[in-house]
C-alpha positions in Angstrom: 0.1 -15.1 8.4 -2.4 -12.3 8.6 -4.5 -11.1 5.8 -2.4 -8.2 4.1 -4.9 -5.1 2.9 -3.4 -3.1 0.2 -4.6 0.7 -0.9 -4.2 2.1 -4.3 -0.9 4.1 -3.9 1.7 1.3 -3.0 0.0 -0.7 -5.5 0.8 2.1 -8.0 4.2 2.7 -6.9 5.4 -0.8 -6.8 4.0 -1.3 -10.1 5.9 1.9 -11.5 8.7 0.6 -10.5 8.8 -2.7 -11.9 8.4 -3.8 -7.9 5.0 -5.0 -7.4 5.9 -8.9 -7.4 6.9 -7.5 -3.8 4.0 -7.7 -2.3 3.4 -11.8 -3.4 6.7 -12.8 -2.7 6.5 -11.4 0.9 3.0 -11.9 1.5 1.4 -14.4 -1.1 -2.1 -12.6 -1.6 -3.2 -9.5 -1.4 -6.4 -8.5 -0.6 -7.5 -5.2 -1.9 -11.6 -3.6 -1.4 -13.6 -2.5 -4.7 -12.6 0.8 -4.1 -9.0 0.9 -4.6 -10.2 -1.2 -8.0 -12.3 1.7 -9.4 -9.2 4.2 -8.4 -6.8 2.3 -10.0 -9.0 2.7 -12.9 -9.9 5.5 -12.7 -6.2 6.4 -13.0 -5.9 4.6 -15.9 -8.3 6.4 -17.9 -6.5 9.9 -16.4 -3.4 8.2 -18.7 -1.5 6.8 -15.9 0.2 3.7 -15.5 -1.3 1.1 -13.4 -1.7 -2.7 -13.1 -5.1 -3.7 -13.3 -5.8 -5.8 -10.5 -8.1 -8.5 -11.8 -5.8 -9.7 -14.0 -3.4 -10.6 -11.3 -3.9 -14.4 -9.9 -2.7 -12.8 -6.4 -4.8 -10.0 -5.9 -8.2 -10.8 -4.4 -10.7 -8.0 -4.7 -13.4 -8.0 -1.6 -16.3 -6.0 -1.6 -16.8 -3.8 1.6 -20.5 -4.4 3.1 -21.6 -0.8 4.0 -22.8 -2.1 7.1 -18.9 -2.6 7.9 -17.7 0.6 5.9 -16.3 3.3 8.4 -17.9 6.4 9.1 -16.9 9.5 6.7 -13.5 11.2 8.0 -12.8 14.4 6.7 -10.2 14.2 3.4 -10.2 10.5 3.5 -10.9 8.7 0.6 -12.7 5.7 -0.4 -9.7 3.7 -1.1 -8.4 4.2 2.3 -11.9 4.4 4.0 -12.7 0.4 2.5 -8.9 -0.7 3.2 -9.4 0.4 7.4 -13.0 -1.5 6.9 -11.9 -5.0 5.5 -8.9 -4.2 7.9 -11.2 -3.9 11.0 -13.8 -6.8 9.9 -10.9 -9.4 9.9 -9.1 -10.4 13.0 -5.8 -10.9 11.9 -4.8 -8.3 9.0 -2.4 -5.6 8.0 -3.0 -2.8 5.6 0.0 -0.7 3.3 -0.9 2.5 3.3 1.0 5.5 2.6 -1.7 8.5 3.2 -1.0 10.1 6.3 -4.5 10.4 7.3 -5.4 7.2 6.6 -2.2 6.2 8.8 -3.2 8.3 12.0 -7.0 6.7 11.6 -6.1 3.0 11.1 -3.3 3.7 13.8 -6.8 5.1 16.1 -8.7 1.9 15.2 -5.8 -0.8 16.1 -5.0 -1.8 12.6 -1.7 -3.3 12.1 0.1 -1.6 9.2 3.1 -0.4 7.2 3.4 1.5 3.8 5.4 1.5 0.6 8.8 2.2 2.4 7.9 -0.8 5.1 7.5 -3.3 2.1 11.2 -1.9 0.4 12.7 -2.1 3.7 11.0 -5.9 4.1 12.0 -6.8 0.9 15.6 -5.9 1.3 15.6 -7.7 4.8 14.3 -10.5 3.3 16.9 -10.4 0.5 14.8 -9.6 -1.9 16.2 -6.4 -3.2 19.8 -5.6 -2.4 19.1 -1.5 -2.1 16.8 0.6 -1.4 18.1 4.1 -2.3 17.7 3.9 -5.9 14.2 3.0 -5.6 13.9 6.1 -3.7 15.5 7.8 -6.2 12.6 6.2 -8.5 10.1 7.4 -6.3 11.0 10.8 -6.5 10.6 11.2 -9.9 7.3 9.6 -9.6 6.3 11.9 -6.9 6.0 10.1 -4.3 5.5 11.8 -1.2 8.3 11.5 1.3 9.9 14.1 4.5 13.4 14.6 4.4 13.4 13.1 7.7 11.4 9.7 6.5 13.9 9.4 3.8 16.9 9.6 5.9 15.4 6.9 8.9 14.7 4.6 5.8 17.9 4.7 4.4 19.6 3.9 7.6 17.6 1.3 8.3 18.8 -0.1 5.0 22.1 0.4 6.2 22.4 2.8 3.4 22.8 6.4 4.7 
């Protein structure tokens, strides 16, 4: 099984919608940089809801050497920038992002990925969850980024549109 790199936004919206037990129950441990720690925090103290991650038995938090840290991209953040790094420094891994950016880059560098949407429609596949349309419907009011277009392919994926 490869080594499965989470950034800060799935974690967040798994979490806000009670989902987050997801990500163990398809992957076992999570492995998520320093980074996406201190943003997660750092959310906290903005007053919003979060899990903090070193309270949870499955989350391991790695530190990023910066002598493995990618170079600066324009408008990617930290989070994403350590998540592509650990990503590229093991062999066999694959990182949940849902940035755009930070998709096209790790997409560039051969990383193996998918993003909140991926781990729904995995979770459903796997029986897990037995719809995905209200957590869409969840996500929305949590604003959650998503095209028309994304949210339709999702759903009939699901078998749901």
């Amino acid at each position: 099984m490869p080594e499965v790199i989470a950034d800060t936004s799935p974690i967040q919206y798994l979490y806000q919608t009670n989902l987050l037990d997801l990500l163990q129950s398809l992957y076992g441990r999570i492995l998520i940089p320093q980074a996406v720690v201190e943003e997660l925090s750092q959310g906290c103290k903005q007053g919003v809801v979060l899990p903090d991650p070193e309270l949870i038995s499955w989350i391991e938090i790695r530190k990023v050497s910066t002598s493995n840290l990618i170079p600066m991209v324009p408008n990617l953040g930290l989070g994403e920038r350590e998540v592509i790094s650990l990503a590229i420094s093991l062999s066999d891994s694959l990182v949940i992002l849902d940035d755009a950016l930070a998709r096209n880059y790790a997409l560039q560098m051969n990383v193996a990925l998918t993003g909140t949407l991926g781990v729904l429609l995995k979770a459903k596949q796997s029986g897990y969850i037995n719809q995905i349309s209200p957590i869409v419907e969840q996500l929305d009011t949590l604003r959650f980024r998503l095209a028309p277009a994304t949210r339709t392919a999702i759903l009939k994926l699901a078998n749901e549109a």
